[in-house]
C-alpha positions in Angstrom: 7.2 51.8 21.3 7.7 55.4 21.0 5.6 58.4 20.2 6.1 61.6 20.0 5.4 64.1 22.7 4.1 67.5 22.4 6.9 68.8 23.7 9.6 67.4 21.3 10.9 64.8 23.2 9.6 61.6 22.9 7.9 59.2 24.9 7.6 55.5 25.7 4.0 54.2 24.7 3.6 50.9 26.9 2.4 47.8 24.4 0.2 45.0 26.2 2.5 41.8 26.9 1.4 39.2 24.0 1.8 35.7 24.8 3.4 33.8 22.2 1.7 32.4 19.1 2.4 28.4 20.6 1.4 27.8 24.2 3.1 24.4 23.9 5.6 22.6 22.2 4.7 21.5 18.2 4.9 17.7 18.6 4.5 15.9 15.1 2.8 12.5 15.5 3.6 9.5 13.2 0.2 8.6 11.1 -0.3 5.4 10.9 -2.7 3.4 7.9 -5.3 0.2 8.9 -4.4 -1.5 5.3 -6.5 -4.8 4.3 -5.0 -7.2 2.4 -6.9 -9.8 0.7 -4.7 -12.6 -1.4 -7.1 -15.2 -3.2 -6.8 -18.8 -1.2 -5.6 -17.2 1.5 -6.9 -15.3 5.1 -7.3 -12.0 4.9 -4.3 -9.8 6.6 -4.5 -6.6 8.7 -1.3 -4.1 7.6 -0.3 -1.2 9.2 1.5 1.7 7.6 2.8 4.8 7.5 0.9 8.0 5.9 2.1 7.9 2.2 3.0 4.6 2.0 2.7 2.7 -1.6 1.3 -1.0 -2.3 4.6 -2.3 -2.7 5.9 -1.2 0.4 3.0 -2.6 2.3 3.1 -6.0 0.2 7.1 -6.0 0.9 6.4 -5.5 4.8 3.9 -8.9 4.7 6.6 -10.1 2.5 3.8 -11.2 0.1 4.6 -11.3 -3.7 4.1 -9.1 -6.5 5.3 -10.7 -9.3 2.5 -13.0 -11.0 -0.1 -11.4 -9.6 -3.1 -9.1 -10.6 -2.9 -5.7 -8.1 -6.2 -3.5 -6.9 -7.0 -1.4 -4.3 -10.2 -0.9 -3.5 -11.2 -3.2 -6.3 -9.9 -0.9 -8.9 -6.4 -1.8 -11.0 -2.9 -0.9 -9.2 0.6 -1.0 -9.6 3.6 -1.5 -6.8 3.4 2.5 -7.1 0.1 3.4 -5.7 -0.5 5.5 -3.0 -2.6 4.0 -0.1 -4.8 5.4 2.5 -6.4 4.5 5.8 -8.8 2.2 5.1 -7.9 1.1 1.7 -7.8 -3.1 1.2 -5.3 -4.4 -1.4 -6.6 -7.3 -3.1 -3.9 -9.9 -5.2 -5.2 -12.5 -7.4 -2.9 -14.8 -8.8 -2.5 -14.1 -12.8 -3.7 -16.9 -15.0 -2.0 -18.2 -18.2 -1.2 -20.9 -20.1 -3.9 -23.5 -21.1 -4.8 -26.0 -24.0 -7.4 -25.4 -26.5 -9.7 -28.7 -26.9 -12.1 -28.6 -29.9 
């Protein structure tokens, strides 16, 4: 940098080096989910998955069904479209219908 000199002229001002801001190469790691998945009459299943993944995409990856069955994560109502986190345990419960009413 310059500044001026009394003289007129002006005069190199010497700036201390600065190292740059990253010391080391920015290396993105892959998050990966522990997912619990819990299907009635059967043994429970560990999943793993990538950060963002949905239900569906985990329940496609055990190739486990979706249709016909009752969704929850964490024991609270879910869809093929919810978001999952580390830790979470997806529970499926095989929808009942049908029946005979006996008087």
């Amino acid at each position: 940098m310059f500044e001026p000199h009394p003289t007129g002229s002006l005069r190199f001002r010497s700036q201390p080096h600065e190292a740059p801001a990253l010391a080391r190469p920015l290396v993105l790691e892959k998050v990966i989910m522990q997912i619990k998945v819990l299907r009635l009459g059967h043994s429970a299943r560990q999943a793993e998955a990538a950060a963002g993944a949905t239900v569906g995409e985990v329940l496609e990856q055990q190739d486990l069904p979706t249709q016909g069955h009752a969704i929850s994560v964490n024991g609270l109502g879910a869809s093929t479209t919810t978001g999952l986190a580390d830790g979470d345990v997806i529970t499926l419960v095989p929808k009942v219908e049908g029946g005979a009413h006996h008087a």
